[in-house]
N, C-alpha and C positions, 0 to 999 in steps of 0.2 A: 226804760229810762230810770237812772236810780235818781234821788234824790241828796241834794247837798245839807251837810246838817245846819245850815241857817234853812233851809224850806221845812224840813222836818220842824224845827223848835217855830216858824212861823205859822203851819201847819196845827200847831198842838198849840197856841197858842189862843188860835180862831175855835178851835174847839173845846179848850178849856172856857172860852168867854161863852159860848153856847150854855154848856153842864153851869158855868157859874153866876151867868148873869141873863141870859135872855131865859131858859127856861123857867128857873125859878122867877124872874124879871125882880132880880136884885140890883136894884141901884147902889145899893151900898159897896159894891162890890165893884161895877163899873172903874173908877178907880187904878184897880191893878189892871186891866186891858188894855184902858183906850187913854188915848195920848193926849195932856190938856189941851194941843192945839188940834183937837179933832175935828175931820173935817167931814162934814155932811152936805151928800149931793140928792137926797129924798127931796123932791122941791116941796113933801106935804109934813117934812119935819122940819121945826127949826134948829139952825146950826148950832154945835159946838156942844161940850161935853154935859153940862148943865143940863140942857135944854133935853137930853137922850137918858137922863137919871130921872128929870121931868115926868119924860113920857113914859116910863119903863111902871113909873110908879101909879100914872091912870091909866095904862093899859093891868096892871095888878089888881086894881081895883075896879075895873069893869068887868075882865073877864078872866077870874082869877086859875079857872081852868085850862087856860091855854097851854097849849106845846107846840116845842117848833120838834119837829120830827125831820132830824139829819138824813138826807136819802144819800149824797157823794158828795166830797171834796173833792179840790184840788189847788195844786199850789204852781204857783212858777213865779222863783224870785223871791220878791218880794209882795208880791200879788197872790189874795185867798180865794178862793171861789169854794162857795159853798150852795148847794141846792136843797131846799127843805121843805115841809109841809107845814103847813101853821094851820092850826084847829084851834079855833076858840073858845070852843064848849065843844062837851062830847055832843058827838050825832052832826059838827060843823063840816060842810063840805071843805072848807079851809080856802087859803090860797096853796099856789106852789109859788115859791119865792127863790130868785137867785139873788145872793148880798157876792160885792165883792170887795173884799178889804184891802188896802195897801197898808202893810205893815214897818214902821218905821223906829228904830230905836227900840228894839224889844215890845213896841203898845200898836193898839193898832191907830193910826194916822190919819185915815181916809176911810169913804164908805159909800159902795151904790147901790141900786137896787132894781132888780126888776119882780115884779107881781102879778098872779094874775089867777083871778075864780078859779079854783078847780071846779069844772063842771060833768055832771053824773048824767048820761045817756045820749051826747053828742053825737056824730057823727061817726065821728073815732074810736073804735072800742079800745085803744091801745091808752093805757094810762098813762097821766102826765110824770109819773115816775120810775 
């Protein structure tokens, strides 16, 4: 299935905001992404653009080591899915995280998320990515 080039630039879009704003967790930068009337469905963040420049900047300052490490996208539409590893300090088992953006007007719009421990010596030997 090829890809239309509004999915491609919506695509490259959620992964420019990755390299530009959650790894480094640049608020400053926030801004050219995400869209003033952004909408957040985290029930443990609070809403709107503010409030995610907020948090970007005490999660910078608690655990300034962190990474979100991209495992796959995908796109359909107007809809991002993206699946990643987030490590907080080296040696963190992290979570694995799905975020899914609706992108709207070139920014992104909307935001969900699911989370969850990655956990070391389960049942499962098959990694969660």
């Amino acid at each position: 299935m090829s890809r239309t080039a509004q999915e491609e630039a919506n695509l490259k879009l959620v992964l420019d905001m990755f390299e530009h704003v959650l790894n480094p967790m640049d608020s400053a930068a926030v801004e050219r992404f995400i869209s003033p009337d952004y909408i957040q469905h985290n029930q443990m963040a609070a809403p709107g653009r503010e409030a995610l420049k907020a948090f970007l900047d005490m999660i910078r300052e608690q655990t300034p080591e962190a990474v979100h490490d991209v495992k796959r996208a995908f796109v359909d539409g107007d809809h991002v899915t993206v699946h990643y590893h987030v490590r907080r300090w080296p040696g963190d088992p992290g979570w694995a995280v799905i975020d899914i953006f609706r992108i709207e007007g070139g920014m992104i719009a909307e935001h969900w998320d699911v989370m969850q421990d990655v956990v070391d010596g389960g049942p499962n030997p098959i990694s969660q990515f």
